[in-house]
C-alpha positions in Angstrom: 0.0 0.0 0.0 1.6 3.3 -1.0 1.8 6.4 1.6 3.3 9.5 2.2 5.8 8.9 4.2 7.5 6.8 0.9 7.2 10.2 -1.1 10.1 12.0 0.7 7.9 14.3 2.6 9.5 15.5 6.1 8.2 14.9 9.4 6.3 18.2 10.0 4.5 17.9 6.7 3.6 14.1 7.2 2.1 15.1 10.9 -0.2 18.2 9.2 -1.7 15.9 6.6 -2.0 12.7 9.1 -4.6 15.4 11.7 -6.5 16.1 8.1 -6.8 12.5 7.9 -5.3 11.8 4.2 -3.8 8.2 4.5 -3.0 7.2 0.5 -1.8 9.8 -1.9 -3.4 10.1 -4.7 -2.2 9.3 -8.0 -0.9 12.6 -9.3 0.1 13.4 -5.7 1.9 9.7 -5.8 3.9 10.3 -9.3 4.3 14.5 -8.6 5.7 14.5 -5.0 8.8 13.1 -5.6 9.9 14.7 -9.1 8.8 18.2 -7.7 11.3 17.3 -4.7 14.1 16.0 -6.3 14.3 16.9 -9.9 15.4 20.3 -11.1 13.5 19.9 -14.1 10.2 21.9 -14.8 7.0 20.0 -14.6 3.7 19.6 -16.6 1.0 17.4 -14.7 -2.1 17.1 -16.7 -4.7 15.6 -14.0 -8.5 16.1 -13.8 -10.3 18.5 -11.4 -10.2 17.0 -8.2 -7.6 14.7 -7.8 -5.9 16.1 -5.4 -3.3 18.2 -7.2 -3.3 21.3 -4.6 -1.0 19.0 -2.7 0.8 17.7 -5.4 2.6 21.0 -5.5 1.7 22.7 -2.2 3.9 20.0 0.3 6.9 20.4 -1.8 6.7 23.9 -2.1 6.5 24.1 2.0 9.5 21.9 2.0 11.1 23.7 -0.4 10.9 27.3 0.8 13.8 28.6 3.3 11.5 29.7 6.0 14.1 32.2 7.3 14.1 34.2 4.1 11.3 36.9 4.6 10.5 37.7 0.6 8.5 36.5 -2.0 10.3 32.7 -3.5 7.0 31.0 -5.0 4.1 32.6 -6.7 1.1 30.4 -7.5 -1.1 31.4 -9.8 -4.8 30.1 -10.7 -7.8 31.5 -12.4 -10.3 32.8 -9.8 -11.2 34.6 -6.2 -12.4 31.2 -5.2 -9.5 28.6 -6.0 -7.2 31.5 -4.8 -8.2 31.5 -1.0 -8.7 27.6 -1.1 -5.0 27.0 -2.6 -4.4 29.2 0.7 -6.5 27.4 3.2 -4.5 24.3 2.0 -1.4 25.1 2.2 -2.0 26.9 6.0 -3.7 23.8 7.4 -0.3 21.6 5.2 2.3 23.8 7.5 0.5 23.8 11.0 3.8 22.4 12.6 6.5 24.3 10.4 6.8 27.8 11.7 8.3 31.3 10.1 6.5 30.5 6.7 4.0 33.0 5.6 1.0 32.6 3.0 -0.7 35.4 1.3 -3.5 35.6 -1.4 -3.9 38.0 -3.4 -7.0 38.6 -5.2 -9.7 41.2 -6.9 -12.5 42.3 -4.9 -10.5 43.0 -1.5 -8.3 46.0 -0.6 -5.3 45.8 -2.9 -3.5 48.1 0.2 -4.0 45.3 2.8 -2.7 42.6 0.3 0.8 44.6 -0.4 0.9 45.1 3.1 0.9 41.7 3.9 3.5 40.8 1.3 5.9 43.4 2.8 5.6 41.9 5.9 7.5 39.1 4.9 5.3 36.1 2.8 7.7 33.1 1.4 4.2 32.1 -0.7 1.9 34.1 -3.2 -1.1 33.0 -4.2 -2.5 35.1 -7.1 -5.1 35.9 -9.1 -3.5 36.8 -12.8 -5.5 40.4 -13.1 -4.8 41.5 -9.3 -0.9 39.8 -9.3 -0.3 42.1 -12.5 -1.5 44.9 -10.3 1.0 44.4 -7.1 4.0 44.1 -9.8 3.1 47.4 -11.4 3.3 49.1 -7.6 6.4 47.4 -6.8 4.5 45.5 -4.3 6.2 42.1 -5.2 9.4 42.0 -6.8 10.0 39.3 -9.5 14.0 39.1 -9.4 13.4 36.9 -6.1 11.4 34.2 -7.3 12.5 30.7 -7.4 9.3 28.7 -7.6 6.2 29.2 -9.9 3.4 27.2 -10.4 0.1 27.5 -12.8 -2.9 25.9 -11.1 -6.1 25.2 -13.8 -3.6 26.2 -17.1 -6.0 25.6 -19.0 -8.8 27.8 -17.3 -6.3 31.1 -17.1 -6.4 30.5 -20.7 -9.5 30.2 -21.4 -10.6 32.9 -19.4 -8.2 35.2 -21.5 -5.3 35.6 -19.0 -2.6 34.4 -21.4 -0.7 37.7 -21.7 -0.3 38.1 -18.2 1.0 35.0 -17.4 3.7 35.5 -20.0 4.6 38.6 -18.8 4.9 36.8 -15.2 7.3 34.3 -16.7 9.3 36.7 -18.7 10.1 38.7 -15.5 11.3 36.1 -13.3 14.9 36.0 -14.5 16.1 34.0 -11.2 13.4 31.3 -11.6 14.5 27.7 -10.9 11.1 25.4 -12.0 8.2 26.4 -13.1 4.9 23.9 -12.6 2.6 23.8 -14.7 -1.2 22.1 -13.9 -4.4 21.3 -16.0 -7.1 19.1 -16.1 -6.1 19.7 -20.8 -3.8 20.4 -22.9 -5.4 22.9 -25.6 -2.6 24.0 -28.2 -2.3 27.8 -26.1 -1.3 25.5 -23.1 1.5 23.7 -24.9 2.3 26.9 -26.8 2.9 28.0 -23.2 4.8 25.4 -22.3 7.2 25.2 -25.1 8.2 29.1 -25.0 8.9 29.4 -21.0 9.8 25.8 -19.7 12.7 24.1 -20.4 12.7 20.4 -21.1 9.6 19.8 -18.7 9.2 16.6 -16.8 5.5 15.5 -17.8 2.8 13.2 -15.8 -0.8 12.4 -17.3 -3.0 10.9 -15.0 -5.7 9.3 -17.3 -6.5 10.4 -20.8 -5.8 13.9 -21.5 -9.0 15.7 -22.1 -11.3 12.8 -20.8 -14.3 12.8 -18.9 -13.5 11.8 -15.2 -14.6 8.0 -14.8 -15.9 8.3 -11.5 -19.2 10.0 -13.2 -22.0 8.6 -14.1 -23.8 10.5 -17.4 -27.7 11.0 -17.7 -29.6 13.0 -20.2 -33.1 13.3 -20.1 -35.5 14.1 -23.3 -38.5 16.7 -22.8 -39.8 19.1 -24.9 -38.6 22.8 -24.4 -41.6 23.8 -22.8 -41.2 21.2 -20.2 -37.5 21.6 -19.4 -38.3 23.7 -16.1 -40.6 20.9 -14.5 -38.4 17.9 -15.6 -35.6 19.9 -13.4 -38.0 20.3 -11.1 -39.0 16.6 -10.9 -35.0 15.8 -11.1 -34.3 17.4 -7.7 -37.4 15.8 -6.1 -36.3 12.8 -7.2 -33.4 12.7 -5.6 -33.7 14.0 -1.9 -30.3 14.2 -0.7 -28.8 16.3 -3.9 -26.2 18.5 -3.3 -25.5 19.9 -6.7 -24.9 22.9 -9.2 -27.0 23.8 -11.7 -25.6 25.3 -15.0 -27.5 27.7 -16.9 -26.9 29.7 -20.4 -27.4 33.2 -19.3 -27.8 35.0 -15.9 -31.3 35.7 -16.7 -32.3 32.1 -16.7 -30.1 31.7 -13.7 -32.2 34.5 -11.9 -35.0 33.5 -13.3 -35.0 29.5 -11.9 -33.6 30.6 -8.6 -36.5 32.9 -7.9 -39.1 30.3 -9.3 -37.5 27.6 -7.2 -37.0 29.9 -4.3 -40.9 30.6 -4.1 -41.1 27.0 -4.2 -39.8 25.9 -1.1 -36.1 25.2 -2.5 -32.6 26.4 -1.0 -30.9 27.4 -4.0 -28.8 30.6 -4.6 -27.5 32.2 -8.5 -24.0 32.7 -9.0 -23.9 35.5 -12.0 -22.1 38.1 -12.7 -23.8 41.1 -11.4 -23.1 39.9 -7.7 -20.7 42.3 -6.1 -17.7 40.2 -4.9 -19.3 40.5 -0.9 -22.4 39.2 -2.7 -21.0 36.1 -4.0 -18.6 35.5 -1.5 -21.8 34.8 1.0 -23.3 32.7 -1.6 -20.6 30.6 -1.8 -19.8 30.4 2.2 -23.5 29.4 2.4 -23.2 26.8 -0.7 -19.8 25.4 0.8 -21.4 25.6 4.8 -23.9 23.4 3.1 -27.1 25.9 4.4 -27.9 25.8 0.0 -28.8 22.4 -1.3 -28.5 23.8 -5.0 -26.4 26.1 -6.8 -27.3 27.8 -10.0 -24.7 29.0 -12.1 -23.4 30.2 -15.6 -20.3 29.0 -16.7 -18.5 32.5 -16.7 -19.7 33.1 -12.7 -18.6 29.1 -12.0 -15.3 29.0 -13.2 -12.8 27.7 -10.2 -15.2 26.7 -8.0 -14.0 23.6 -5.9 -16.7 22.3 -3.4 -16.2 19.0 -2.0 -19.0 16.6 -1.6 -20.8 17.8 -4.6 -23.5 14.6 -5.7 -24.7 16.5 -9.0 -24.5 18.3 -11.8 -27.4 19.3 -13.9 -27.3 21.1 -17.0 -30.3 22.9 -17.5 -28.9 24.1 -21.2 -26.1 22.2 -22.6 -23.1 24.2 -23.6 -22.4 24.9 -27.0 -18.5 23.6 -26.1 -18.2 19.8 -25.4 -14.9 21.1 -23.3 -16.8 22.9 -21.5 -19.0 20.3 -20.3 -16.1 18.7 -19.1 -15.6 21.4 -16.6 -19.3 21.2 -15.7 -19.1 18.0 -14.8 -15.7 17.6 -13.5 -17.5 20.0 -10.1 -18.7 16.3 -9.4 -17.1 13.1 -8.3 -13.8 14.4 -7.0 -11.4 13.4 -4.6 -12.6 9.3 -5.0 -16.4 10.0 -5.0 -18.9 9.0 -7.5 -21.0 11.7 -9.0 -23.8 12.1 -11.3 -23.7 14.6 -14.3 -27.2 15.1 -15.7 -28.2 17.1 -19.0 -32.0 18.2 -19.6 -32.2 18.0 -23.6 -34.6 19.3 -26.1 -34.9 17.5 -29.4 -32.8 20.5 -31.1 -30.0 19.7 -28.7 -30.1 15.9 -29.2 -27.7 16.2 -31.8 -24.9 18.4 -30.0 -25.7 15.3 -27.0 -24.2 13.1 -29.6 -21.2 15.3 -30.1 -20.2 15.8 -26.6 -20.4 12.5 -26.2 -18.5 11.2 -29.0 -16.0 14.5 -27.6 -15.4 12.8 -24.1 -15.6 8.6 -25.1 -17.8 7.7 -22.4 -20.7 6.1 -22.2 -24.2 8.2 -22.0 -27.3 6.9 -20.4 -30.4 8.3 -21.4 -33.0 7.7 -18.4 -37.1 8.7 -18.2 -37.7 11.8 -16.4 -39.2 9.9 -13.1 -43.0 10.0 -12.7 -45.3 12.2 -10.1 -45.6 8.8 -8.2 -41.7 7.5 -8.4 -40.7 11.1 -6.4 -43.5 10.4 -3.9 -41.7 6.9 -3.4 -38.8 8.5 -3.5 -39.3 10.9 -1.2 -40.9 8.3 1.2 -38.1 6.2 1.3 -36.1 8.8 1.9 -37.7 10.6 5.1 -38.0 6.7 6.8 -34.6 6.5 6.4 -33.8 9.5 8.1 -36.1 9.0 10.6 -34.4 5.4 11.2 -31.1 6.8 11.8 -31.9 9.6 14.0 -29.9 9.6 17.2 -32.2 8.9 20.4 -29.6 8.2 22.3 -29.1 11.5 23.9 -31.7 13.6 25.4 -34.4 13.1 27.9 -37.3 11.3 25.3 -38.4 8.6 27.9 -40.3 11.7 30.0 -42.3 12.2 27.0 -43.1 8.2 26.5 -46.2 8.1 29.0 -48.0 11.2 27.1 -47.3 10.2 24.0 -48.8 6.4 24.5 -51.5 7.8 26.4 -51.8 10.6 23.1 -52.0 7.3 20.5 -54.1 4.1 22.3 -57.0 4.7 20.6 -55.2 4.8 17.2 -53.4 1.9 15.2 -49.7 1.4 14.3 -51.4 1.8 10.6 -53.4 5.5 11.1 -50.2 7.2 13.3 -47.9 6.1 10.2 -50.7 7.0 7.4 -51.0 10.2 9.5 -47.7 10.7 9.8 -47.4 10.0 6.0 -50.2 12.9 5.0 -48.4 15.4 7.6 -45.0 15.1 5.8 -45.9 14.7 2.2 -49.4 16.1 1.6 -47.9 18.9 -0.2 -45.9 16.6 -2.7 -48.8 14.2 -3.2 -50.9 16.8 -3.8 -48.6 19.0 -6.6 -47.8 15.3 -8.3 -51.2 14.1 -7.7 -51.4 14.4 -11.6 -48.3 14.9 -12.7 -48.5 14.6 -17.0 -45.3 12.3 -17.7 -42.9 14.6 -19.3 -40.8 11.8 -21.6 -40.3 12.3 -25.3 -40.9 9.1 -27.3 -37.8 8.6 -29.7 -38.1 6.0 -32.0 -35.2 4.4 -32.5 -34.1 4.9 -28.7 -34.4 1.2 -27.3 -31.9 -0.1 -25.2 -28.8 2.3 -25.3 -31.5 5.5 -24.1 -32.4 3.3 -21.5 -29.0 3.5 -19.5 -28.6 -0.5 -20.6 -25.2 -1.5 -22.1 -24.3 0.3 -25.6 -25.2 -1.5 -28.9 -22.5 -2.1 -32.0 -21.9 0.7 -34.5 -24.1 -0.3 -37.0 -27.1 -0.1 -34.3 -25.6 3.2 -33.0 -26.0 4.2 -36.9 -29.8 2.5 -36.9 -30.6 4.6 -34.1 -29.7 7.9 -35.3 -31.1 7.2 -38.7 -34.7 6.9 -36.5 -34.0 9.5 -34.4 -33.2 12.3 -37.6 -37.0 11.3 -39.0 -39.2 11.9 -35.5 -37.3 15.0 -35.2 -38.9 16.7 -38.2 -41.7 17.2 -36.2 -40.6 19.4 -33.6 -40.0 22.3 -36.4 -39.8 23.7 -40.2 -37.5 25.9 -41.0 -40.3 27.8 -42.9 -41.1 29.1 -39.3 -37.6 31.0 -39.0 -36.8 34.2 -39.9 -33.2 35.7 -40.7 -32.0 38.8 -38.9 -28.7 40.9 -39.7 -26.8 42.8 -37.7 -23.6 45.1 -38.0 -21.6 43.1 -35.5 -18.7 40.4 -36.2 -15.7 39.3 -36.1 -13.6 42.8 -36.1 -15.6 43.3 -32.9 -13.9 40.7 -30.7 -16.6 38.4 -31.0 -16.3 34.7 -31.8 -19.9 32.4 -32.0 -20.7 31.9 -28.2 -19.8 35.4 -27.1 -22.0 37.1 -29.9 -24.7 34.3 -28.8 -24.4 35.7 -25.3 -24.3 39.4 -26.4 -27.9 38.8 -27.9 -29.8 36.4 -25.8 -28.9 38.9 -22.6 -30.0 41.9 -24.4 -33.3 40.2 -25.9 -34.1 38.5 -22.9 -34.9 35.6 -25.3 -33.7 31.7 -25.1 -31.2 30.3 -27.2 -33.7 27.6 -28.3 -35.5 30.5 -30.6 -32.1 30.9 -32.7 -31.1 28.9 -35.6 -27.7 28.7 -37.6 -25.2 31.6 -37.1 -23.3 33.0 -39.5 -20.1 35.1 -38.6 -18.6 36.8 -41.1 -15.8 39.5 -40.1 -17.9 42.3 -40.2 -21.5 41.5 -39.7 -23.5 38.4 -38.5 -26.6 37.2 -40.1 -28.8 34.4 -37.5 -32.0 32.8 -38.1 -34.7 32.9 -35.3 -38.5 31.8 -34.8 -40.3 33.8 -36.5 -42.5 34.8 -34.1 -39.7 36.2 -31.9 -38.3 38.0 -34.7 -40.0 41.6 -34.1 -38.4 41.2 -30.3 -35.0 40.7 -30.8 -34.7 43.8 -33.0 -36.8 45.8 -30.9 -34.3 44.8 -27.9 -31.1 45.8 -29.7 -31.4 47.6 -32.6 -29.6 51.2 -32.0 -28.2 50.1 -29.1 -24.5 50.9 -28.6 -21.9 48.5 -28.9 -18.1 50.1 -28.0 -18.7 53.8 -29.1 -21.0 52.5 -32.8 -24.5 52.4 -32.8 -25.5 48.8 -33.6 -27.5 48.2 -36.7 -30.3 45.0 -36.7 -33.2 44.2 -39.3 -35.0 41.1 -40.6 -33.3 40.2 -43.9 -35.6 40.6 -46.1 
């Protein structure tokens, strides 16, 4: 059985981690640990979200770093406020028993004083953000000639997220640097690009298949019609009573939108979007983390480094248009050795881009019925006599209460107090699924694959598809769309899902209305449902887009 103590971790170190109760490294920590340690050679460790890899890097770092040198020797650097402070919570609990090291995060949304105050103080460790860490270095805050250690946390993330400039100029200005670490759960071509200008002859370590979906989840999607996509996620949660999960949306209007229908409903959810003030979010999260919100609903922009632990779901009520990035959906689930459920609400529209993602990842897809009004009233049964079987009687004084309480019930069976007992804690969810329409598309063609049984053999994959192409010319003509054009394209920064953004939060429309885009470099032309054509113009027609005034019509 491997451990730490075979890694070459010291003492203090191995007694931190032992009081968190880690046992077996994982296996990026198990193939990282020593190479970080011992070889003077950069690093590269591609490894999904999850795994563990904050110690991978964090316990050599700590054992690295000359404690009695007060300035700046390693700067980590990751993609959000979020990952930021937990990179720092980690490494504070890692060095409990080593003293004289100091940690220090540095981050957006907090005083940008305080945070160069504590640096000058004397902190061995920065963790950064990449917009507020280019900030401290243009006030001279944090010198760069001192650094020995730097490590990229979520590579690819940084990236995505546009940050690629400002980690370059971090690397090109840390002339004394000895290794640079680089992490990701991919390895897109910026990320190598990266790699090859700045590292020298990196060491590398993939834990599974680059770019893959993380085995440990389990992949549901769920047909309904568009209309019905609201109550199937509805159902979803019901269904299962002990979710603790994040919901992704397309915009921050649906995310608003579902958390105040929801919230009305008796649910404790929360939206993460991006017109929360960085206090605003922050309590959001400390309540989603303290585990006061069962559900989380988020965009993709407002979830980007989030790292809960214990999270059982995923639902996407909208898939992405990016099969990568419903691999960072899902990878919020089944981390750290636990199995987790990733499931995808989709319209008939979106059945094909199912098929792509998961042709994208290789795994296997289950498509499962959205459960019926009586199978969440089991459900939720089952569920509440469990609890009530485990509850803890043995402390507190219940055997004064015994003689009232028998004397309360003899006239009544065992039968009517449980019936009773029944009405008093469901009556409002047998009542709201007393009728409950059952929300499943028939697909012909479906059969045992859609049913979460094992996968069939190309040729009945192919059968399949074949079927499912001729049902779905019901669900729409293309003689019902309309084409708008608009003076927007290319030369204006936009790529596809950016200008699809741009429009669907200024029309306050849903992306299922749109058709194909067509993005030329300096205009776009997009078809839409006809009957939501008049809207969409109305919305953004003369608006103004960077200093020009933007020009929409219906193509005639």
């Amino acid at each position: 059985m491997n451990s730490f103590q075979t890694l070459g971790i010291e003492e203090k170190l191995l007694q931190a981690i032992a009081d968190l109760g880690f046992n077996e490294p994982t296996e990026i920590q198990q193939k990282a640990i020593p190479i970080l340690l011992d070889n003077p050679s950069d690093f590269i460790g591609l490894a999904q979200t999850g795994t563990g890899k904050t110690a991978s890097f964090g316990l050599p770092l700590l054992q690295l770093i000359d404690a009695s040198q007060k300035h700046a020797q390693a700067l980590i650097v990751c993609p959000t406020r979020e990952l930021c402070m937990q990179i720092t919570r980690d490494l504070v609990s890692y060095k409990k028993y080593k003293q004289g090291i100091n940690i220090v995060a540095i981050y957006g949304g907090a005083s940008i004083v305080d945070q160069m105050k504590e640096i000058k103080k004397g902190a061995q460790i920065v963790v950064a953000t990449p917009g507020r860490l280019i900030d401290v270095i243009e006030r001279k805050a944090l010198p760069l000639d001192r650094i020995k250690y730097i490590t990229l946390d979520e590579a690819d993330e940084m990236l995505n997220m546009g940050f690629r400039e400002d980690i370059e100029y971090v690397l090109a200005h840390t002339p004394n640097r000895e290794k640079v670490w680089l992490f990701s759960a991919t390895m897109p071509a910026e990320v190598r690009a990266v790699s090859k200008k700045f590292m020298s002859n990196p060491v590398e370590v993939t834990i599974g298949k680059v770019n893959a979906i993380n085995t440990a989840i389990d992949h549901q999607y769920f047909m309904v019609t568009h209309n019905d996509r609201y109550e199937a996620l509805k159902r979803l949660i019901d269904f299962n009573p002990g979710i603790y999960g994040i919901i992704f949306t397309r915009t921050k209007i649906d995310a608003q939108e579902i958390t105040e229908r929801l919230i009305r409903e008796g649910y404790d959810i929360e939206a993460l979007h991006g017109d929360l003030s960085q206090p605003q979010r922050d309590k959001v999260m400390n309540r989603f983390r303290t585990k006061q919100l069962q559900l989380l609903i988020a965009t993709d922009v407002a979830a980007r480094g989030i790292d809960v632990k214990g999270v059982t779901h995923v639902i996407n009520y909208e898939l992405p248009d990016d099969p990568e990035v419903y691999t960072h959906r899902s990878g919020r689930t089944g981390r750290a050795g636990l199995r987790g459920i990733c499931m995808s609400i989709v319209t008939p529209k979106e059945k094909v881009r199912m098929d792509q993602i998961e042709k994208f990842v290789k795994s296997s897809f289950h498509r499962l019925d959205i459960p019926s009004g009586r199978d969440v009233c089991r459900k939720q049964f089952f569920h509440f006599m469990d609890k009530m079987m485990q509850a803890d009687i043995t402390h507190g004084d219940y055997e004064t209460y015994l003689p009232d309480l028998k004397e309360k019930f003899e006239s009544i069976t065992k039968e009517e107090i449980l019936q009773r007992m029944i009405a008093f804690e469901f009556n409002r969810f047998l009542h709201y699924y007393e009728n409950a329409v059952d929300l499943n598309i028939a697909i012909k063609g479906a059969r045992d694959k859609d049913k979460g049984k094992p996968k069939k053999g190309r040729s009945d994959r192919n059968e399949d598809r074949r079927s499912d192409r001729v049902d779905f010319k019901s669900f729409g003509s293309k003689s019902n769309y309309k084409t708008i054009f608009v003076n927007l394209g290319q030369k204006d920064g936009f790529y596809k899902a950016a200008f699809l953004q741009f429009i669907l939060d200024g029309s306050n429309l849903n992306k299922e209305v749109l058709g194909k885009i067509d993005m030329k470099n300096l205009n776009t032309t997009f078809e839409i449902e006809a009957s939501h054509a008049n809207k969409m113009v109305k919305a953004i027609d003369g608006k103004m887009y960077k200093g020009r005034k933007i020009k929409m019509n219906i193509d005639r």
